[in-house]
C-alpha positions in Angstrom: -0.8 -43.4 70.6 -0.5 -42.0 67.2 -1.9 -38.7 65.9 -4.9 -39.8 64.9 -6.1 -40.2 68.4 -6.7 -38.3 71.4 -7.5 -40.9 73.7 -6.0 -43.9 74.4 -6.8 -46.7 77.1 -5.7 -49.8 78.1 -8.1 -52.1 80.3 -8.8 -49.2 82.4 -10.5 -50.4 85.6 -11.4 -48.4 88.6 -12.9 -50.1 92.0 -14.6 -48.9 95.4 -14.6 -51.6 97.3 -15.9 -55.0 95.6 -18.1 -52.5 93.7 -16.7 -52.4 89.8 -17.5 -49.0 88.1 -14.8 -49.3 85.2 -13.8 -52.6 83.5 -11.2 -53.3 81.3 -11.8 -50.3 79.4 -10.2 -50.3 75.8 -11.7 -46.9 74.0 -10.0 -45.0 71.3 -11.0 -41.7 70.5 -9.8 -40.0 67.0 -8.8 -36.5 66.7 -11.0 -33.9 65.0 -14.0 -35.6 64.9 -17.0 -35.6 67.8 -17.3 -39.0 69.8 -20.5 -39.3 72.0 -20.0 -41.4 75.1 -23.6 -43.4 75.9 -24.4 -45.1 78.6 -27.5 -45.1 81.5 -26.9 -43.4 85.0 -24.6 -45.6 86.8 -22.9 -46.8 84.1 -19.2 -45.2 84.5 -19.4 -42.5 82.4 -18.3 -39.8 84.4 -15.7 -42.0 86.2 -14.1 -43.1 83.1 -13.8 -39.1 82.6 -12.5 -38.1 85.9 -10.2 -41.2 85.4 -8.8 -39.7 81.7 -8.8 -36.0 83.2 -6.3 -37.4 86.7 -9.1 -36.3 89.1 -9.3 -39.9 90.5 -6.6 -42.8 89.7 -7.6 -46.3 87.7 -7.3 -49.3 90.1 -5.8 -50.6 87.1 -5.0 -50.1 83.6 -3.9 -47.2 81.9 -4.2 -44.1 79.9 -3.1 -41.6 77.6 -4.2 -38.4 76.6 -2.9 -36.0 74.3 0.1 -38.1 74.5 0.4 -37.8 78.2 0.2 -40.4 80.9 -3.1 -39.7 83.0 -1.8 -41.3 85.9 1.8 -38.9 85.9 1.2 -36.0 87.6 3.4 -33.2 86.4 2.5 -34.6 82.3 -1.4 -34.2 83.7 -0.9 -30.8 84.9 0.6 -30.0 81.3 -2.3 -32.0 79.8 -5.1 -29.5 81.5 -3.7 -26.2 79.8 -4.6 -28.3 76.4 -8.2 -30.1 77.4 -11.3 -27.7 77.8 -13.8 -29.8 80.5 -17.0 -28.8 81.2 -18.2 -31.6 84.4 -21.6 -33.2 84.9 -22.4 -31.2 87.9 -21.3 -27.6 86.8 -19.0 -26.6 89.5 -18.4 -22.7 89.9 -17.8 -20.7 93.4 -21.5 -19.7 94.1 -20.1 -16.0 95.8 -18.7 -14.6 92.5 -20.7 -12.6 90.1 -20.6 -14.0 86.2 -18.2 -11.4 85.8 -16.1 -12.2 88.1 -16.4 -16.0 87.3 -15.1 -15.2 83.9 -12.4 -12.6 84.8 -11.0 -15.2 87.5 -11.3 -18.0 84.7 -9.8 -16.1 81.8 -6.7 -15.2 84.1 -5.6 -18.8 83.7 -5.7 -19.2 79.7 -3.2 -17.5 77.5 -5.5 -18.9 74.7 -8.8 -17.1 76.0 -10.4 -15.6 73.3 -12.3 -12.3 74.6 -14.3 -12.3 71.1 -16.3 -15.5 71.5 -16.9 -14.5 75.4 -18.6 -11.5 73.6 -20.4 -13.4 71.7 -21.6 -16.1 74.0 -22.5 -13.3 76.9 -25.2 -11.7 74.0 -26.0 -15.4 72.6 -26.8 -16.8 76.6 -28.0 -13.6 78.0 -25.6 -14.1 81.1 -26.1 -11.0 83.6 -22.8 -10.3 84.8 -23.3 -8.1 87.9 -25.7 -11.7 89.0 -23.9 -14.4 91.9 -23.6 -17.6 90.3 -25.4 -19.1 93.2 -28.6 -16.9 91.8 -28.8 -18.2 88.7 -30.8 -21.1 87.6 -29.4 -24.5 86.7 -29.7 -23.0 82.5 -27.8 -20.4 83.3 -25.1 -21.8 85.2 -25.0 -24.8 82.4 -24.1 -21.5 79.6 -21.8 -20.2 82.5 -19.9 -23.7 82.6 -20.5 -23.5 78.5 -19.1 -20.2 77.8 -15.9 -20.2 80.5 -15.2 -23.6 77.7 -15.8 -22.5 74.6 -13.8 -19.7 74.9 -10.5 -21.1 74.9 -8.3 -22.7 72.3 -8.5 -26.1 73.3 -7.2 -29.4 71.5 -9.9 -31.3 73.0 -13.2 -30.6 74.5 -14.3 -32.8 77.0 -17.6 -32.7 78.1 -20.0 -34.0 80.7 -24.0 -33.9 80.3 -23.3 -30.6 78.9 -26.6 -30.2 77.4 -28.3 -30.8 81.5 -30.6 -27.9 82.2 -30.7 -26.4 78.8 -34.0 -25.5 76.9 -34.5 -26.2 73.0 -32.9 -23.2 72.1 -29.9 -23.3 74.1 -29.7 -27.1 73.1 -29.6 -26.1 69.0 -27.1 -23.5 70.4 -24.6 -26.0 72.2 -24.9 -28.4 68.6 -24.3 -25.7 66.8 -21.1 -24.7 68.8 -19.7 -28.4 69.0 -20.4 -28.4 64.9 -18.2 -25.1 64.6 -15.3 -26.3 66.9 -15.1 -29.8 65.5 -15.0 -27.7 62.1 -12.0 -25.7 63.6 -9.7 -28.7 64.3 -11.3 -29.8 67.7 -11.8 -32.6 69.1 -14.9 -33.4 71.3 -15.6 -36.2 73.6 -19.0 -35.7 75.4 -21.2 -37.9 77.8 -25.1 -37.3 76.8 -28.6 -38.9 77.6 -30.0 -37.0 75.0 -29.8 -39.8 72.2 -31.4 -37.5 70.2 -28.9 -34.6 69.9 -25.8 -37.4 69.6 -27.3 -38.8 66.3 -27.6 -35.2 64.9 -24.1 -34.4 65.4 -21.7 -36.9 66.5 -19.4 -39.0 64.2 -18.1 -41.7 66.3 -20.3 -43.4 69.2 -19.1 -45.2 72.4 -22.1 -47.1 74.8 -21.3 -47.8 78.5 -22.8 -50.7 80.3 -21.9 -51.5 83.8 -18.3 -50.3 83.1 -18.0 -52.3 79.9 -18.2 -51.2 76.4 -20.2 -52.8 74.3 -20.4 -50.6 71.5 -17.4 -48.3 69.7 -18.2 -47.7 66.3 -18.6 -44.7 64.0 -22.2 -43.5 62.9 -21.8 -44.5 59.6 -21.0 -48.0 60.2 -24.1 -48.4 62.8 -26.3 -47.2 60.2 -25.3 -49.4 57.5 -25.1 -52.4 60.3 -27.6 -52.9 62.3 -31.3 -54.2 61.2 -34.7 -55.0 62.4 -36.2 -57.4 60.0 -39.7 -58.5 60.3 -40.4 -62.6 59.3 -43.8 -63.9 59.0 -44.3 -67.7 58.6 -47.3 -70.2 58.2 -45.8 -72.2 61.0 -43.1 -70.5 63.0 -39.6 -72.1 62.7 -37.5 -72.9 66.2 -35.7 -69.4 67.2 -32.8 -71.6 67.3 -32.1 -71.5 63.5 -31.8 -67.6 63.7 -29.4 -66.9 66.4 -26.2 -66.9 64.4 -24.1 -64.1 64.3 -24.9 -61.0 64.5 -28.6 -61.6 65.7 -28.7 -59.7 69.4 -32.6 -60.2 69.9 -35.2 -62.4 68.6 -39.2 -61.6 69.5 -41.9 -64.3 68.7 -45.7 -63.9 68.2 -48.1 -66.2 66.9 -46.7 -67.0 63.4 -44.3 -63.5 63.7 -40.5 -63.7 64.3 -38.8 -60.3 65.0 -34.9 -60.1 64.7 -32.9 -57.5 65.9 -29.4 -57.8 64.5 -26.1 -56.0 64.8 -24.3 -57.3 61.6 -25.2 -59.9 59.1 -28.4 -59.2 58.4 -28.5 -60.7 54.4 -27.7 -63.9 56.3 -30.9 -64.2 58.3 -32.7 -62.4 55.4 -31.6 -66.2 53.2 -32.0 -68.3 56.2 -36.1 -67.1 56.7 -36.3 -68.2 53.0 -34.8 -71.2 53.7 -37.5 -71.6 56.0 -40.6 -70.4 53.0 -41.2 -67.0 54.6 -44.3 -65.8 53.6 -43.2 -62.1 54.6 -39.8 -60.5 55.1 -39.3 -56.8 56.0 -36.3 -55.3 56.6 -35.6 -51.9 58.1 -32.5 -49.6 59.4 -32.3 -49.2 63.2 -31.9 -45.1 64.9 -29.1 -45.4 67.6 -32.0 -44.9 70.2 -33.0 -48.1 69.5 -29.2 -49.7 69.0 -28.7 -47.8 72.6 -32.2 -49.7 74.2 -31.0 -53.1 72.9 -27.7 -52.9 73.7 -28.2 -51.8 77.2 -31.1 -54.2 77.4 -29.6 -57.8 76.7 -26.7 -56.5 79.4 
């Protein structure tokens, strides 16, 4: 692990049973910058967290974070004061008020910083003399939000943390992830909202079935990956355009549609090899990289 990274793994695999949740995962995740972690429900996100945080062990593999071992007890414990988590299903002890919540939280963190609680308590309009088990799923989402933000972490790690938001609150949490990422920290969340990633994020990680199948920064899957449109007076065999690169290919009538994650130019020269009448070529948004990607697996 150098110090350009955060996270480091090394086929990390975790099992229940015959079920596989985690393959062979190999992810690097670089320091000061924001790395969204994609993937559909199921697909291991939020085991492969739990994995890199030590709440549940790897079957196999390993880790490091922060230049600890995730698997060593006493260098985890050590690597918790440094890591600011916010987890998919917003755990706080229902009986306490928000005050309370914060007070108990704050007690913990030498690094708590009581002028962005201030803040965040006027930006989310928390009511501190409410029980967290009265406030709605928004509310306890900020709750989660602020007790996180209001440290000095190295690294944010996040989990859904947009879940239960409205627009406003959404633009809010962007706007926050922005600012710390500005400060020197580095954030690693989990979102469905494709959306809000390609907004803000500078590095992107997809999750299929435990595997990942995508780990590049936004940049490069912007300048990569291409729909282009063919039209022919007689349709070539598909078989002439599945070189590499080319992840789908569509037919209709005299219509060939390729979907391709890298060498584009070369099937742009191989349908005028072939006397395209029409070619069209057009960048691709990450929703669409996500959908195909998640599709042919």
């Amino acid at each position: 692990m150098t110090n350009d990274t955060v996270i480091v793994t090394h086929a990390l695999s975790k099992s229940y049973g015959s079920a596989e949740v985690v393959r062979e995962l190999n992810l690097l995740v670089g320091r000061n910058r924001i790395t969204a972690f994609l993937g559909r429900n199921g697909a291991g996100k939020s085991t492969t967290i739990k994995m890199l945080l030590g709440m549940i062990r790897p079957t196999a593999g390993s880790g490091i974070v922060l230049g600890k071992q995730i698997t060593d007890a006493e260098e985890n414990r050590k690597l918790r004061r440094r890591v600011a988590y916010v987890a998919e299903d917003k755990p706080l002890y229902g009986y306490m008020t928000v005050e309370q919540t914060i007070r108990f939280a704050s007690s913990f963190y030498p690094d708590w910083r009581t002028d962005v609680e201030e803040k965040l308590l006027r930006d989310y309009e928390l009511p501190l003399r409410r029980k967290v088990k009265m406030l709605s799923k928004g509310m306890r989402t900020k709750l989660a939000l602020l007790l996180a933000f209001a440290r000095r972490p190295e690294l944010l790690i996040l989990d859904e943390p947009s879940e239960g938001l409205d627009p406003v609150g959404i633009e809010h949490l962007l706007q926050v992830l922005v600012a710390r990422s500005a400060e020197g920290v580095s954030v690693f969340f989990s979102s469905h909202q494709i959306a809000e990633v390609e907004r803000i994020a500078d590095h992107v990680c997809i999750l299929e079935k435990g595997c990942l199948l995508v780990d590049a920064s936004l940049d490069q899957l912007r300048q990569l990956y291409r729909r282009i449109d063919l039209v022919f007076s007689s349709l070539p065999p598909e078989r002439e355009f599945w070189i590499s690169g080319v992840q789908r290919i569509q037919t209709s009538g005299c219509q060939m549609s390729v979907f391709a994650s890298s060498n584009a130019e070369a099937v742009i020269e191989r349908a005028h090899d072939w006397n395209a009448a029409s070619v069209e070529v057009a960048p691709v948004g990450l929703r669409e990289i996500f959908l195909e990607t998640v599709k042919e697996n």
